[in-house]
C-alpha positions, 0 to 999 in steps of 0.5 A: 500500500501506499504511504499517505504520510508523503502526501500529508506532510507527516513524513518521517524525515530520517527516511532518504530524500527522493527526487523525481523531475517532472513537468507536473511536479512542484516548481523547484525553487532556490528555497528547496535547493537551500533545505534541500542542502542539509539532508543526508541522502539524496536520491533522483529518479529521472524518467524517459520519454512518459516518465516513471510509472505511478506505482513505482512513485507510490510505491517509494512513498514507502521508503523515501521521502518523495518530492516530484519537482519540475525545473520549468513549464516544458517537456525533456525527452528525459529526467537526467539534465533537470536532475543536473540543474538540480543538482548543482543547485543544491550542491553549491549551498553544501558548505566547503564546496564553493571557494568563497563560503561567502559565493553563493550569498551574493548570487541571484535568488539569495534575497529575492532579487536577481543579481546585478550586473557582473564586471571583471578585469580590465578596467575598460573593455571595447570602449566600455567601462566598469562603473567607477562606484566598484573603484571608490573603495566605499564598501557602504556605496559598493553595496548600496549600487549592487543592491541598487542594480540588483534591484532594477534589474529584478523589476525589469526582467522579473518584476513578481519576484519583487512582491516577495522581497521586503524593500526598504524606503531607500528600496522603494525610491530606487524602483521609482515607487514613493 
């Protein structure tokens, strides 16, 4: 029989985490690779062309935590490259596995807004100049663009993620809404 635990919420969490990618699943989010960072096991079950047979999904429900997640609103011939986005979202939250502990702290999604724009060396590439803010050595002013930036461009590409974030008045003015 089928474990209706799974379904309920009432899950008993020492039980190994099973992920099945699915165009009908929960949308996967930079929340769930965060939780998804502290388990202890991790197991993917990628289907090919119509996906798994729901009775081996049921029938899982009785060893495995099971989460059907979908990487977006298309159709893959297989499960094996959203287990690959999955993957490396979550890994990269595991600490010790980026460089910098503080890496992924910094990227998009970890506030709730999409990163700003990115600038390396040299200083001028084809006329076009890294802003002279990342110059100033304000680390006060460095973090007020980034977030200004971060900011802007979060409202022109993806302005509902906006809705979740908690703006400041200085926030507020910076997307025009004072």
């Amino acid at each position: 029989g089928v474990d209706k635990r799974s379904y309920e919420g009432e899950e008993d969490s020492d039980l190994p985490l099973l992920l099945v990618p699915t165009p009908a699943g929960k949308p996967f989010t930079q929340t769930d690779a965060q939780a998804w960072s502290n388990e202890s096991h991790i197991v993917f079950a990628c289907g090919r062309y119509e996906g798994i047979d729901q009775r081996v999904i049921d029938d899982a429900r009785n060893r495995y935590r099971v989460r059907e997640v979908s990487i977006g609103d298309y159709v893959l011939i297989g499960g094996e490259v959203a287990v690959l986005v999955i993957a490396e979202a979550v890994v990269r939250l595991i600490p010790g596995v980026l460089g910098n502990r503080r890496s992924h702290e910094e990227d998009s999604f970890s506030d709730g807004l999409l990163e700003g724009p990115s600038y390396t060396k040299p200083r001028q590439w084809r006329g076009l100049d890294v802003p002279e803010v990342l110059f100033s050595g304000n680390h006060a002013k460095v973090d007020r663009w980034r977030r200004d930036q971060a900011l802007l461009r979060t409202q022109r590409v993806r302005p509902e993620l906006l809705d979740g974030v908690d703006l400041s008045q200085e926030d507020r003015k910076t997307l025009g809404l004072n």
